[in-house]
MDTraj code that builds the backbone (N, CA, C; nanometers):
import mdtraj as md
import numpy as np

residues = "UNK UNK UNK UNK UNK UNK UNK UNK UNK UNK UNK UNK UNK UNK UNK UNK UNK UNK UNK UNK UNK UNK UNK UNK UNK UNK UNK UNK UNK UNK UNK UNK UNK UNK UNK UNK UNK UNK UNK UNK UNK UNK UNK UNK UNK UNK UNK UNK UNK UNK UNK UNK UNK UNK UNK UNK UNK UNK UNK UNK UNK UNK UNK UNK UNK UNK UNK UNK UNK UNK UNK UNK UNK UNK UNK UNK UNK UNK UNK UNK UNK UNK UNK UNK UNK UNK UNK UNK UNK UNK UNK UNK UNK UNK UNK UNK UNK UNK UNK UNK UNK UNK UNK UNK UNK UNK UNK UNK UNK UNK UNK UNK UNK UNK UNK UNK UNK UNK UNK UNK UNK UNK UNK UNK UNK UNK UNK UNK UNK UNK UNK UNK UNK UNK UNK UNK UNK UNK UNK UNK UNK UNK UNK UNK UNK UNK UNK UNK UNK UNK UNK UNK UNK UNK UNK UNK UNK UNK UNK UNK UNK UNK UNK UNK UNK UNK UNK UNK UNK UNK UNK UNK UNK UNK UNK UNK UNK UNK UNK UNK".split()
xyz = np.array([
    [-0.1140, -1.4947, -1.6887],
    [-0.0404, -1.4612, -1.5690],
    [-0.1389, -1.4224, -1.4587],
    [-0.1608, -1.4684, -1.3446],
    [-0.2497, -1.4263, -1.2643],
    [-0.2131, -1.3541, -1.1785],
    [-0.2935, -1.2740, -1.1495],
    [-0.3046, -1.1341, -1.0442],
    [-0.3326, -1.0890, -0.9288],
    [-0.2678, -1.0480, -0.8372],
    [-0.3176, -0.9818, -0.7047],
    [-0.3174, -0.8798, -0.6848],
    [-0.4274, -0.8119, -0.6472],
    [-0.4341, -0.6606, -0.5727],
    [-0.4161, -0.6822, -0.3767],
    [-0.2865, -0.6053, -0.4054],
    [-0.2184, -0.5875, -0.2563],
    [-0.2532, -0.4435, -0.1636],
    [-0.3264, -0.4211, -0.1013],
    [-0.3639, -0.2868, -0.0372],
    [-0.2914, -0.2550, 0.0555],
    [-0.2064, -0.1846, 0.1028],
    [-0.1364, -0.1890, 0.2359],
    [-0.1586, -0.0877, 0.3560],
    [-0.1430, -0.1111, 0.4222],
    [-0.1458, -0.0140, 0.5605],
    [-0.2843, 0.1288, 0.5282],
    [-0.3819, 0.0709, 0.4713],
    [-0.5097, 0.1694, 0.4577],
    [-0.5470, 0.1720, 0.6351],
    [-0.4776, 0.2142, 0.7121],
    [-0.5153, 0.2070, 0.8854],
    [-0.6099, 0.3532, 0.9278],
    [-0.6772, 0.3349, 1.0380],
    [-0.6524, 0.4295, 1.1038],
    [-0.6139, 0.5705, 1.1051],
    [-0.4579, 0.5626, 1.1679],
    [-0.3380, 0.6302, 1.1952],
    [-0.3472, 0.7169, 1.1101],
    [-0.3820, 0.7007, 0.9798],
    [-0.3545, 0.7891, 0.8351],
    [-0.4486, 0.8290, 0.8097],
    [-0.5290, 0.8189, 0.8616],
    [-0.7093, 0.9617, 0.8350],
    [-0.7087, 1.0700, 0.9419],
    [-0.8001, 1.1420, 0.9007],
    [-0.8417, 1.2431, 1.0051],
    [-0.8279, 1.1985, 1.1295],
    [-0.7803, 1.2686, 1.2365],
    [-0.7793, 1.2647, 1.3795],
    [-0.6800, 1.1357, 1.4222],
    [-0.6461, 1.0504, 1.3445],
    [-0.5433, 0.9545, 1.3359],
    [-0.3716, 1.0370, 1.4044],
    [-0.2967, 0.9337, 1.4322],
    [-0.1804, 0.9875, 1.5121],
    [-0.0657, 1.0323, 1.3601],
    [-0.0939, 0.9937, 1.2363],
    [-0.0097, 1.0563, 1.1383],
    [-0.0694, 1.0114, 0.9895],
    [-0.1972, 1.1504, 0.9892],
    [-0.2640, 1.1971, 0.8642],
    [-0.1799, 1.2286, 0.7500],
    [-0.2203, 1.1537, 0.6901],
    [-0.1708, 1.2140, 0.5437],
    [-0.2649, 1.2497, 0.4584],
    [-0.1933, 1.3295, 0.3284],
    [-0.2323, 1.3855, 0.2150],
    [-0.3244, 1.2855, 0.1260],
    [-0.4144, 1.3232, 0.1175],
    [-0.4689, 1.2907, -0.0305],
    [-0.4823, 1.0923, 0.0370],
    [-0.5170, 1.1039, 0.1536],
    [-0.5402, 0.9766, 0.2204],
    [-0.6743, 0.9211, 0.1764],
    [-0.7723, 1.0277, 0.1670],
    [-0.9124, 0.9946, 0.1174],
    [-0.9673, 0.9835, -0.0258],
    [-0.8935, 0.9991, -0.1123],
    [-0.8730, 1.0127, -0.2244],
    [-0.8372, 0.8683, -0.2777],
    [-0.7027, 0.8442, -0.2059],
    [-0.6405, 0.6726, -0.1970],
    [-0.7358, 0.5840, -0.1833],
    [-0.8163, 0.6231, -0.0836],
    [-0.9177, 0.5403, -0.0104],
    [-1.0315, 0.4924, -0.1388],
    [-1.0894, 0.6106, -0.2211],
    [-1.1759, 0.6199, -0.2905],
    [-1.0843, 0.5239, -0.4384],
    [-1.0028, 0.5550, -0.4848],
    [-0.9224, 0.5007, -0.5585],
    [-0.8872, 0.3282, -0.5161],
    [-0.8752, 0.3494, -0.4411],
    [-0.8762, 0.1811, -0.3926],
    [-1.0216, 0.0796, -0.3780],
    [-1.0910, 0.1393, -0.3332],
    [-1.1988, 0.0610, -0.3410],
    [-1.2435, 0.0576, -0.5052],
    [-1.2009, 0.1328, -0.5240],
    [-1.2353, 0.0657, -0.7443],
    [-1.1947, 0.0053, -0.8203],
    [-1.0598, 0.0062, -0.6918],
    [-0.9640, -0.1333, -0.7486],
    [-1.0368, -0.2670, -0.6841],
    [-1.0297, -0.2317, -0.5949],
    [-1.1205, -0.3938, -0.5125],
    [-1.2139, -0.4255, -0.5997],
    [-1.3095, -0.3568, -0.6515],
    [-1.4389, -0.4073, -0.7066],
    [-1.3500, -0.4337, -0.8351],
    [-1.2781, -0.4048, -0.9105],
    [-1.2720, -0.4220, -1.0027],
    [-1.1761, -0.5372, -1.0555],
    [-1.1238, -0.5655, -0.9209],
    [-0.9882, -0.7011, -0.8589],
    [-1.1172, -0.8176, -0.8571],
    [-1.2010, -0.7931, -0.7642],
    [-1.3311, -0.9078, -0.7659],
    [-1.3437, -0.9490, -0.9193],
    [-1.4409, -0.8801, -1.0297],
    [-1.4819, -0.8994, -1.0921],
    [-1.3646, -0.9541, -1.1682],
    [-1.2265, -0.9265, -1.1471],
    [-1.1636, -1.0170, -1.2151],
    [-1.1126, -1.1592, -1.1858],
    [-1.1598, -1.2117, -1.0866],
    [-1.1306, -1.2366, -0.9937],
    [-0.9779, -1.2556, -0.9640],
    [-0.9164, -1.1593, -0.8992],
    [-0.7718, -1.1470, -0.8596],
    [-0.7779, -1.2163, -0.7283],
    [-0.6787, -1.2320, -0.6604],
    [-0.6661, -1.2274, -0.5538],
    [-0.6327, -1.1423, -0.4541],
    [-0.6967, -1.1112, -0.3779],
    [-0.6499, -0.9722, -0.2467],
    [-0.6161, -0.9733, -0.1303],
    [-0.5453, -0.9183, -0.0809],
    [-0.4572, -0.9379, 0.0430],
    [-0.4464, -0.7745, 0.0882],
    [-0.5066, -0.8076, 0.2041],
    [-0.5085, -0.6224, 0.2786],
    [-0.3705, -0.6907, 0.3694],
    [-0.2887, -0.5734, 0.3993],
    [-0.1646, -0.6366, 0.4788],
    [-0.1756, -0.4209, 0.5788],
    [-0.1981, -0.4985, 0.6719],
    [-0.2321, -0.4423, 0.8564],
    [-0.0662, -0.4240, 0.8823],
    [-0.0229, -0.2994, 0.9076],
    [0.1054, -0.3110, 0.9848],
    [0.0599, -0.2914, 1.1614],
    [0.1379, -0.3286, 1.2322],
    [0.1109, -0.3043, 1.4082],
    [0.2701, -0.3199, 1.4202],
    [0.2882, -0.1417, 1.4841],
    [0.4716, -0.1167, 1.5377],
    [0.4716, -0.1945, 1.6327],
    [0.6067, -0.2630, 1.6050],
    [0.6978, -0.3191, 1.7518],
    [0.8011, -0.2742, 1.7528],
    [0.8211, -0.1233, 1.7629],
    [0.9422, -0.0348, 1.7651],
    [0.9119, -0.0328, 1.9048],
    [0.9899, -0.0012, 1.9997],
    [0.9532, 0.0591, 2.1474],
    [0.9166, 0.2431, 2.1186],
    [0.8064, 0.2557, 2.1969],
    [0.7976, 0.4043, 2.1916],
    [0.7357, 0.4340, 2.0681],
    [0.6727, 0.3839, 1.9953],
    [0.6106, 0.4098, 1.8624],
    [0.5073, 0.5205, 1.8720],
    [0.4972, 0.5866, 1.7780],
    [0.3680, 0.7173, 1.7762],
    [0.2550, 0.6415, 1.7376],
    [0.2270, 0.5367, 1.6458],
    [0.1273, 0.5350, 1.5456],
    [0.1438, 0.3937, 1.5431],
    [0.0201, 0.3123, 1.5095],
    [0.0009, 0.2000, 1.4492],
    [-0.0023, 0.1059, 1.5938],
    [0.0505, 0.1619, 1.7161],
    [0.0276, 0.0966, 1.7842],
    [-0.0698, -0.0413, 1.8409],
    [-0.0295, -0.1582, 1.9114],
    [-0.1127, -0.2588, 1.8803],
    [-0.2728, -0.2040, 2.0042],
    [-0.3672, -0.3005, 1.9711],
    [-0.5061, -0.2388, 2.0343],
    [-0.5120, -0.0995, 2.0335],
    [-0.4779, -0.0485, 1.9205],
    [-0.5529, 0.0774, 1.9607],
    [-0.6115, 0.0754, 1.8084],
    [-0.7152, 0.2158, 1.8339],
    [-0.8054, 0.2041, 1.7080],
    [-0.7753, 0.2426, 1.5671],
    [-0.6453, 0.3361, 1.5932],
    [-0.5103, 0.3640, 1.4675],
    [-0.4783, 0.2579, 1.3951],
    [-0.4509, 0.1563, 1.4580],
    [-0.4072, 0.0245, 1.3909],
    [-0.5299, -0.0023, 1.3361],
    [-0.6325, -0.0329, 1.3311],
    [-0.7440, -0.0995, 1.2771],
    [-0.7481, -0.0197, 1.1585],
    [-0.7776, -0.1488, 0.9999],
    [-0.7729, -0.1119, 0.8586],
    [-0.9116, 0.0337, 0.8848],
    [-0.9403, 0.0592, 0.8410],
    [-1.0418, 0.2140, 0.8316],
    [-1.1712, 0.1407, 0.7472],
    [-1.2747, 0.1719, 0.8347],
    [-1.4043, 0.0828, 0.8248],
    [-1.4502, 0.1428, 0.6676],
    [-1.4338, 0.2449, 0.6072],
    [-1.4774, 0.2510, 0.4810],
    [-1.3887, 0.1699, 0.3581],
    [-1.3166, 0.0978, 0.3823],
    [-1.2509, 0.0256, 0.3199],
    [-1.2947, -0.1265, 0.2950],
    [-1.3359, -0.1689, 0.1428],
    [-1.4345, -0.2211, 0.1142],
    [-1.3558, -0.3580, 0.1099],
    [-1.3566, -0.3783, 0.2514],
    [-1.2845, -0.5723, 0.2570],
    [-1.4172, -0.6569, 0.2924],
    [-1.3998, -0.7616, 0.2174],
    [-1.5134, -0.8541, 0.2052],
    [-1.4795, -1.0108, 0.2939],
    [-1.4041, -1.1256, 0.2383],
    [-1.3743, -1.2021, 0.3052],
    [-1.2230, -1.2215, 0.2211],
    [-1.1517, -1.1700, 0.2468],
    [-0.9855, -1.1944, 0.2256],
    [-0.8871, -1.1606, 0.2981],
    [-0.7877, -1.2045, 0.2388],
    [-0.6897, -1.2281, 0.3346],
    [-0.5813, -1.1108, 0.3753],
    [-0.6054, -1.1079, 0.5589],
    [-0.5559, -0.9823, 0.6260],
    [-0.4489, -1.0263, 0.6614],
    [-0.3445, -0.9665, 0.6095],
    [-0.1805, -1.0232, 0.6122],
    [-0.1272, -0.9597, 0.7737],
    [-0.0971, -0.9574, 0.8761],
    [-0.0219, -0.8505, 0.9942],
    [0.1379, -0.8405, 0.9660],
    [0.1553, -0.7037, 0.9543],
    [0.3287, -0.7118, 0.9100],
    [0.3896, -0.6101, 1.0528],
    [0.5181, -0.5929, 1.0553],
    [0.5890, -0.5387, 1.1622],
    [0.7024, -0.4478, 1.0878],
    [0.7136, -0.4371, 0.9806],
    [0.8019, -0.3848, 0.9021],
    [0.8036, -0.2982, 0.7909],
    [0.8204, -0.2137, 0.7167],
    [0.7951, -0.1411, 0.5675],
    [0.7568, -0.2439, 0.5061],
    [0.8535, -0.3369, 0.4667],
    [0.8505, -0.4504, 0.3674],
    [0.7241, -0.5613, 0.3637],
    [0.6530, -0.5125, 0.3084],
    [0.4903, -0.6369, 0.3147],
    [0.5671, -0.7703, 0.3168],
    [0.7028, -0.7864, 0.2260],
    [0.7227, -0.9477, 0.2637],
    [0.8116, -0.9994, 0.3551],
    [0.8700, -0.8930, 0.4380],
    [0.9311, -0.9560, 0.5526],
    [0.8728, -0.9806, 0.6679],
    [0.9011, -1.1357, 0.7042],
    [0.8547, -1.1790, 0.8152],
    [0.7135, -1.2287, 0.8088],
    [0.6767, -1.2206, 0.7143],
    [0.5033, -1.2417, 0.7042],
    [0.4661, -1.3491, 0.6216],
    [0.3369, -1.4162, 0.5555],
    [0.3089, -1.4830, 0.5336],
    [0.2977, -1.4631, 0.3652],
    [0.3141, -1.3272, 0.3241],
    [0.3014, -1.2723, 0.1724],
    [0.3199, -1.3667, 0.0663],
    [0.4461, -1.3965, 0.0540],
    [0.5228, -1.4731, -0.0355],
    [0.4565, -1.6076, -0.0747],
    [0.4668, -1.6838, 0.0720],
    [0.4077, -1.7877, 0.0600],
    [0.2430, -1.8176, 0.0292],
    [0.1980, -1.6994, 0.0340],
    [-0.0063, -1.6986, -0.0099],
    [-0.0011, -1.6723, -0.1846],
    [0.1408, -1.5700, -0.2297],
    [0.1242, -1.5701, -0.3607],
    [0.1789, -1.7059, -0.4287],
    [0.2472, -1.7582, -0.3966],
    [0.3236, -1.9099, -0.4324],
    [0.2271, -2.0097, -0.4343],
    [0.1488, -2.0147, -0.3367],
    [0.0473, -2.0961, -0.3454],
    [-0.0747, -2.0877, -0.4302],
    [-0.1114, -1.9533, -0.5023],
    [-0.2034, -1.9069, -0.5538],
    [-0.1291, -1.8973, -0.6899],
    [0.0065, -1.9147, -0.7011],
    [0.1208, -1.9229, -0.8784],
    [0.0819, -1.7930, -0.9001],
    [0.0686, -1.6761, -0.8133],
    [0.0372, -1.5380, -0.8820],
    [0.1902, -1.5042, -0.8719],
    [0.2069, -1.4494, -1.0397],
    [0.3272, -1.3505, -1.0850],
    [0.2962, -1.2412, -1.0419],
    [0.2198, -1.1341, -1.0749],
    [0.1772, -1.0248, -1.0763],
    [0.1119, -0.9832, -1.0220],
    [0.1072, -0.8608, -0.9957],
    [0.0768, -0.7254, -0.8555],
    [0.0334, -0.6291, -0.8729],
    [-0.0907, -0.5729, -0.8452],
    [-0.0765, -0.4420, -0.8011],
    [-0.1201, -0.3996, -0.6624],
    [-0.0321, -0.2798, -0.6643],
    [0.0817, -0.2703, -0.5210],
    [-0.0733, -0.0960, -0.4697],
    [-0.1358, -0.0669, -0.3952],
    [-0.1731, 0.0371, -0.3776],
    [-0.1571, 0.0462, -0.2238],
    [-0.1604, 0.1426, -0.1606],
    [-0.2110, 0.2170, -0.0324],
    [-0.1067, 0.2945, 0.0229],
    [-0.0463, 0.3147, 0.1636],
    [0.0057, 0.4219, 0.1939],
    [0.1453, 0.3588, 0.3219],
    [0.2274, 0.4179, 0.3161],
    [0.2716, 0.5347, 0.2721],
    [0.3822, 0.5494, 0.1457],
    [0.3716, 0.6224, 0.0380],
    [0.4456, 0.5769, -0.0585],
    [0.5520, 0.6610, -0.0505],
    [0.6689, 0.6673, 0.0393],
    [0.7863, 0.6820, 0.0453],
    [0.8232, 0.5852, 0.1686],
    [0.7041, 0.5142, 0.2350],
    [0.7997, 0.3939, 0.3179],
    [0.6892, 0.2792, 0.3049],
    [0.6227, 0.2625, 0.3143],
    [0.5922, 0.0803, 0.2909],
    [0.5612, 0.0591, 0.1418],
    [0.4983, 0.1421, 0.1005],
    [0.4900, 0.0950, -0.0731],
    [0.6086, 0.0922, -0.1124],
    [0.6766, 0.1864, -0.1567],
    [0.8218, 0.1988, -0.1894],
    [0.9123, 0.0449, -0.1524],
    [0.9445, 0.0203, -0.0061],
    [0.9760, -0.1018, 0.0162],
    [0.9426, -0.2192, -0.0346],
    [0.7970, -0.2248, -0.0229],
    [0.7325, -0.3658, -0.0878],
    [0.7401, -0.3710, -0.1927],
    [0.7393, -0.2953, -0.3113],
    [0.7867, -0.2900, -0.4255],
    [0.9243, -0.3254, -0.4934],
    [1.0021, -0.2900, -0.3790],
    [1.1535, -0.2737, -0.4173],
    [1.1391, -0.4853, -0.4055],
    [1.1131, -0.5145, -0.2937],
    [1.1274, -0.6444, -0.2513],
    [1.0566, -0.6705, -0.3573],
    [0.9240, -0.6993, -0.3680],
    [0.8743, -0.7237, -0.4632],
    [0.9312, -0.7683, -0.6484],
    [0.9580, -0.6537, -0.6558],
    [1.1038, -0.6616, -0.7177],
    [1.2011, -0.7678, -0.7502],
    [1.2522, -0.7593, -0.6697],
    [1.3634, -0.8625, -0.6417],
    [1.3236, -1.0138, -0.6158],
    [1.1942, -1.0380, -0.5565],
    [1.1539, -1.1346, -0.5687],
    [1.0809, -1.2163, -0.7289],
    [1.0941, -1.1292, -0.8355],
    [1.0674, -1.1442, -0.9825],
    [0.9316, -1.1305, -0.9964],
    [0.8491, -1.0396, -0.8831],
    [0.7006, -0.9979, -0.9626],
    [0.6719, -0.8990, -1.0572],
    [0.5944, -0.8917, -1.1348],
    [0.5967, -0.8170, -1.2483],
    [0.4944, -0.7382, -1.1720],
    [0.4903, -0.5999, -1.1519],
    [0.4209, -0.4997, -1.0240],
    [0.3761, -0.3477, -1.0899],
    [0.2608, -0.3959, -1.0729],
    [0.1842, -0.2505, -1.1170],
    [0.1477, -0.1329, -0.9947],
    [0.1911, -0.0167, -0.9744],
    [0.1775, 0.0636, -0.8678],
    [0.0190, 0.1318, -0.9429],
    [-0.0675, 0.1348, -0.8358],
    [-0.1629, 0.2445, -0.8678],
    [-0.1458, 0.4010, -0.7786],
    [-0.0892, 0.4495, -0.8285],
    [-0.0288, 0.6114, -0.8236],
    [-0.1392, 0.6707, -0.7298],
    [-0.2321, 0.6767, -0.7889],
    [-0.3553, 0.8111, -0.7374],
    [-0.4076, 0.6876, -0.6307],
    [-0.3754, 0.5514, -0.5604],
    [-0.4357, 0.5146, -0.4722],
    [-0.3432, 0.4768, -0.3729],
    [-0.2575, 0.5906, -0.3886],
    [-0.1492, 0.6074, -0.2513],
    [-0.1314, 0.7212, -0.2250],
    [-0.0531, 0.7418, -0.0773],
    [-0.1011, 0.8527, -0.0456],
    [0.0576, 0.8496, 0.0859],
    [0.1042, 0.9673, 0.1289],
    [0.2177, 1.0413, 0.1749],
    [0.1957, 1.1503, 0.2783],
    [0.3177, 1.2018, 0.2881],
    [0.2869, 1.2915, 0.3862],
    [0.4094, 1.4412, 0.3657],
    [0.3930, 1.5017, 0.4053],
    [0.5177, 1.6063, 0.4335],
    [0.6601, 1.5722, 0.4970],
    [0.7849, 1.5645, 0.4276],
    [0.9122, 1.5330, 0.5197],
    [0.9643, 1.6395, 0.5306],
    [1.0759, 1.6322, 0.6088],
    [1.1608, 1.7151, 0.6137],
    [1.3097, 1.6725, 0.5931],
    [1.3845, 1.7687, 0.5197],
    [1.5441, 1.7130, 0.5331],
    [1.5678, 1.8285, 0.5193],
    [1.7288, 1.8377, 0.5764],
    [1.8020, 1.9538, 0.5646],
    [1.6920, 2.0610, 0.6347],
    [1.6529, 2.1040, 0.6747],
    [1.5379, 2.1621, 0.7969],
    [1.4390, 2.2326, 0.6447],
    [1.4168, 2.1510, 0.5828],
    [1.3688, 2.1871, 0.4250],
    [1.2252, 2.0916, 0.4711],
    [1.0843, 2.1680, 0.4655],
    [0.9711, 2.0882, 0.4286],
    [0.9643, 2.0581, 0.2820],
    [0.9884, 1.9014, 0.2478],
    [0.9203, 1.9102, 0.0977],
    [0.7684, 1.8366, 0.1028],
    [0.7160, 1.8656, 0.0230],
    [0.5680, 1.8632, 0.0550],
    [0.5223, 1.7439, -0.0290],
    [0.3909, 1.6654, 0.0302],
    [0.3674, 1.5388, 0.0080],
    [0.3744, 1.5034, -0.1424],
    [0.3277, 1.5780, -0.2401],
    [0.2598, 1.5870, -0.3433],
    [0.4419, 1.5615, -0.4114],
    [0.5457, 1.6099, -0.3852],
    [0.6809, 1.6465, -0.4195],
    [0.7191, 1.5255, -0.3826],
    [0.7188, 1.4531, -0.2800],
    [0.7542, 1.3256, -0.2054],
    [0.7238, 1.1884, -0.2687],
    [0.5369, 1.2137, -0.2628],
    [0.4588, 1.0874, -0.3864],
    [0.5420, 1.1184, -0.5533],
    [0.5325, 1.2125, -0.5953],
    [0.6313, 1.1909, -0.7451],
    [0.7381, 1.1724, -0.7800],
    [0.8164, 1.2232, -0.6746],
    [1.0004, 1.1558, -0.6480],
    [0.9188, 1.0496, -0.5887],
    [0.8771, 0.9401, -0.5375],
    [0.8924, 0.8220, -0.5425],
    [0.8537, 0.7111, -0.6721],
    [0.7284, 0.7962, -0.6872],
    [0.6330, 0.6954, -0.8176],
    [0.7824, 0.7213, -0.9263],
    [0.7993, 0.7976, -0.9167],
    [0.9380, 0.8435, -1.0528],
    [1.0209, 0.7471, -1.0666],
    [1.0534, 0.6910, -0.9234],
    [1.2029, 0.6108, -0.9235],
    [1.1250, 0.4609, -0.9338],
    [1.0514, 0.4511, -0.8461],
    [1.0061, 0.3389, -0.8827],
    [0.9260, 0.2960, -1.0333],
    [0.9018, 0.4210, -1.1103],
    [0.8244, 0.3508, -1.2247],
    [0.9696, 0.3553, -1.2979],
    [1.0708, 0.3814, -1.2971],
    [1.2447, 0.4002, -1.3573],
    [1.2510, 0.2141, -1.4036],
    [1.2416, 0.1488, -1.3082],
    [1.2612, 0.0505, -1.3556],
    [1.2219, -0.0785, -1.2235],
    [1.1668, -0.0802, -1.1293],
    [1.0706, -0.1740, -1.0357],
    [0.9526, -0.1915, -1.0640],
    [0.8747, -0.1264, -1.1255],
    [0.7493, -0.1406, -1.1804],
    [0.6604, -0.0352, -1.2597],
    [0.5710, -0.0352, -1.3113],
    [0.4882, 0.0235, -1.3863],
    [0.4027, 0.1484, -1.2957],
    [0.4121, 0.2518, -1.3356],
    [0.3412, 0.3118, -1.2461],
    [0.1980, 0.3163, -1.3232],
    [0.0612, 0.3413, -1.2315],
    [-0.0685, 0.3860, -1.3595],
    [-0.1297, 0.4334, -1.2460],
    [-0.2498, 0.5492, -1.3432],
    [-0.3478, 0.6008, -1.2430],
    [-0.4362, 0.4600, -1.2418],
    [-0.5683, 0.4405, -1.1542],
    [-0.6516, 0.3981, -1.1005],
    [-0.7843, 0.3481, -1.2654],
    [-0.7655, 0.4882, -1.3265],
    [-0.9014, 0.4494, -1.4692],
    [-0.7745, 0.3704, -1.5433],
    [-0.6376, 0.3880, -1.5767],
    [-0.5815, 0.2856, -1.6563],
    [-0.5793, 0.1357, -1.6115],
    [-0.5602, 0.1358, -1.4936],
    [-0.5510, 0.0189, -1.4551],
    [-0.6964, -0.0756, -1.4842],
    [-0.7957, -0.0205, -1.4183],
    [-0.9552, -0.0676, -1.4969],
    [-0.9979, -0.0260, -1.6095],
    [-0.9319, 0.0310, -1.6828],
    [-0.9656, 0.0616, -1.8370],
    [-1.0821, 0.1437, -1.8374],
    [-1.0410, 0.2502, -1.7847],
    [-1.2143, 0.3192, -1.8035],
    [-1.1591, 0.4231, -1.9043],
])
top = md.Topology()
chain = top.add_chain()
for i, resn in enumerate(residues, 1):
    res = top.add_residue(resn, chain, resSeq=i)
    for name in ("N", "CA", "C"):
        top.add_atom(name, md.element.get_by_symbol(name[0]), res)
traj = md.Trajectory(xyz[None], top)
């Protein structure tokens, strides 16, 4: 069954001094690049997928600015930079059709934010019949609020990995996935 490592929205926006930092963003970062090297040596296929808002009035991700740009410590070599407009890595974009062409079943799904674009792409993912491995410790969240209730990132990333490892995909840390 052949394989892709999918990185998503590693931008900008979501590091230090960025327009919406998250938790444990650098951590993801470090966790992901061990997937890359370790996606190479298998040779998987990889696809960094860039979101840029076309909401009117957007805070973050905005187009030309330096938020939007993937985050230069992020170890992309020569592959393929997907641009999406949506949560969903496969709406509207070219996703589907790069894994179809490449006969890849299978996924793993890492980067941020995992209560809205991972979560989504997964769900789709999903439904589109990929068999989808989440790498847990190479995503990364933020603080919400509901009910004027902060629940905190760390509370947010495990109610999601939870539901989604329930039955959309496999959840694993980063050493299971490379067998260390």
């Amino acid at each position: 069954m052949k394989k892709a490592l999918i990185v998503i929205d590693l931008q900008n926006d979501y590091f230090h001094g960025g327009r919406m930092e998250l938790q444990e963003i650098n951590k993801a970062l470090e966790n992901t690049n061990k997937l890359l090297e370790f996606a190479r040596k298998q040779n998987y296929k990889i696809y960094f997928i860039q979101h840029f808002s076309i909401k009117e009035g957007a805070t973050f991700f905005v187009p030309n600015t330096k938020g939007v740009e993937l985050n230069k410590n992020l170890n992309i070599q020569n592959e393929i930079i997907i641009k999406k407009n949506y949560p969903n890595s496969f709406r509207e974009t070219k996703l589907k059709n790069e894994l179809e062409k490449e006969k890849i079943e299978s996924l793993i799904i890492c980067g941020a934010m995992t209560h809205m674009c991972i979560d989504t792409t997964v769900r789709a993912g999903f439904d589109l019949g990929y068999k989808i491995t989440v790498a847990n410790d190479a995503c990364a969240t933020r603080d919400l609020q509901f009910n004027n209730e902060i629940i905190r990132a760390k509370d947010v990333h495990n109610s999601f990995m939870s539901a989604l490892g329930s039955i959309f995909c496999e959840t694993k840390n980063t050493e299971e996935i490379i067998g260390i």
